[in-house]
N, C-alpha and C positions, 0 to 999 in steps of 0.2 A: 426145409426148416430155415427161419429167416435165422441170418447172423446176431447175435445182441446187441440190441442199437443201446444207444446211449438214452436216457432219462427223455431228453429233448427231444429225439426223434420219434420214439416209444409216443409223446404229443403230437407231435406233428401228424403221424400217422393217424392217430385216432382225431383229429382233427378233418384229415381230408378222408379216411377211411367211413365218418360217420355222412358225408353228403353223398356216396350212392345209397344207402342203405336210407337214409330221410327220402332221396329221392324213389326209391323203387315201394318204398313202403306208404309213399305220399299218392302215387299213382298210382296203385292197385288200390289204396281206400279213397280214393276223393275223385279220379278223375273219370271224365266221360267214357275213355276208352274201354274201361273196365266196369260200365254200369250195368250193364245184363248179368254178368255174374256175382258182382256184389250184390243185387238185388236179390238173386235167387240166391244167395248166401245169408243176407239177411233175413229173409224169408224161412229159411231151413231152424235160423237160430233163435227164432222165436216159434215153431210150431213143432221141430224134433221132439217126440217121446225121450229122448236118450238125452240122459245131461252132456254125457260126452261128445253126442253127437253136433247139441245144439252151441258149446264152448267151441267145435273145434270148425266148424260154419262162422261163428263170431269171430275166430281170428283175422278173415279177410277183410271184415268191414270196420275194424279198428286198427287208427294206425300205430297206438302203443304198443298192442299186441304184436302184430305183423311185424314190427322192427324186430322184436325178438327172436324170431326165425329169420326175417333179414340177416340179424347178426350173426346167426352160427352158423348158416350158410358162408357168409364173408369171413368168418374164425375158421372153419374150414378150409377156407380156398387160400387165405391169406399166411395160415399158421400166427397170427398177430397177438401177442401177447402184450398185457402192461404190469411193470414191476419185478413181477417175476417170470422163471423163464422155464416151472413148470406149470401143470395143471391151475395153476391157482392164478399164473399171469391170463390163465386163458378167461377164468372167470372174473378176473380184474376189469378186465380189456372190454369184454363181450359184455357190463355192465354201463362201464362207461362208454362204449359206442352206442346203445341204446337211449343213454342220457343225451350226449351230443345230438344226435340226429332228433332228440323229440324237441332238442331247443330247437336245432334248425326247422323243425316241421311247424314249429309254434311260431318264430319266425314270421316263415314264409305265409301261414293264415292272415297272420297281423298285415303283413304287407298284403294280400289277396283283398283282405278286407276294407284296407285304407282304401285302395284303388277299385275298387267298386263302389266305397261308399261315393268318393271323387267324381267316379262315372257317374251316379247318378244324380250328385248335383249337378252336373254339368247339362246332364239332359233336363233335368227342370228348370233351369234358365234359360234353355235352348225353347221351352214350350212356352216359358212367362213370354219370351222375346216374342214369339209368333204371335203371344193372342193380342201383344201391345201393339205390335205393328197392324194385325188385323181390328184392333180394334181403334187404330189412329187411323188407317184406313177406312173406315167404316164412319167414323165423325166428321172424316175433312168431304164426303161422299153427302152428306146430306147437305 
């Protein structure tokens, strides 16, 4: 069991506590590594007879959801509480790390997204440039 931190630290940890839990919950629903199972998870969660079956299939391929087993796994491992420093610090903490981590997941799309939209301007002026030059090429040629 951790010592009782002080107000300030009690943040600070759930501050840095919430970027493994964005990050393992961002990788398991979004990234390549993990698309064969997410697929056949999504798959399950749309075609499962079982409500239960097809919610607990759906955990994997959301990453709101999956923080929330993220977090009681890391409330587990960590004893982290916020506020208080029984049971109720535990569901303080395990709410707001789930909060932090969905910012930083939200975050990190916003940036994924900027830098792809970038990428692809970039390749379309990359392709305006070719057909100008082949097509100045092509005029100073006749």
């Amino acid at each position: 069991m951790l010592l009782r931190m002080s107000l300030q630290q009690q943040v600070i940890y759930l501050f840095l506590l919430a970027m493994p839990i964005a990050c393992i919950s961002w990788t398991v629903t979004h990234e390549n590594i993990f698309k064969e199972p997410r697929d056949f998870c999504l798959k399950k969660s749309r075609n499962c007879r079982n409500l239960f079956q097809r919610k607990f299939f759906y955990v994997f391929t959301c990453e709101y959801c999956f923080s929330h087993y993220i977090t009681i796994i890391f409330l587990f491992i960590t004893k982290y509480n916020l506020l208080y420093s029984d049971w109720r610090g535990y569901l303080v903490g395990g709410f707001a790390l789930v909060w932090i981590a969905n910012i930083y997941m939200s975050i990190f799309q916003l940036i994924r997204v900027d830098m792809k939209k970038g990428k692809m301007e970039a390749d379309l002026k990359e392709v305006e440039l070719k057909e100008n030059k082949e097509e100045q090429d092509k005029n100073g040629q006749i």
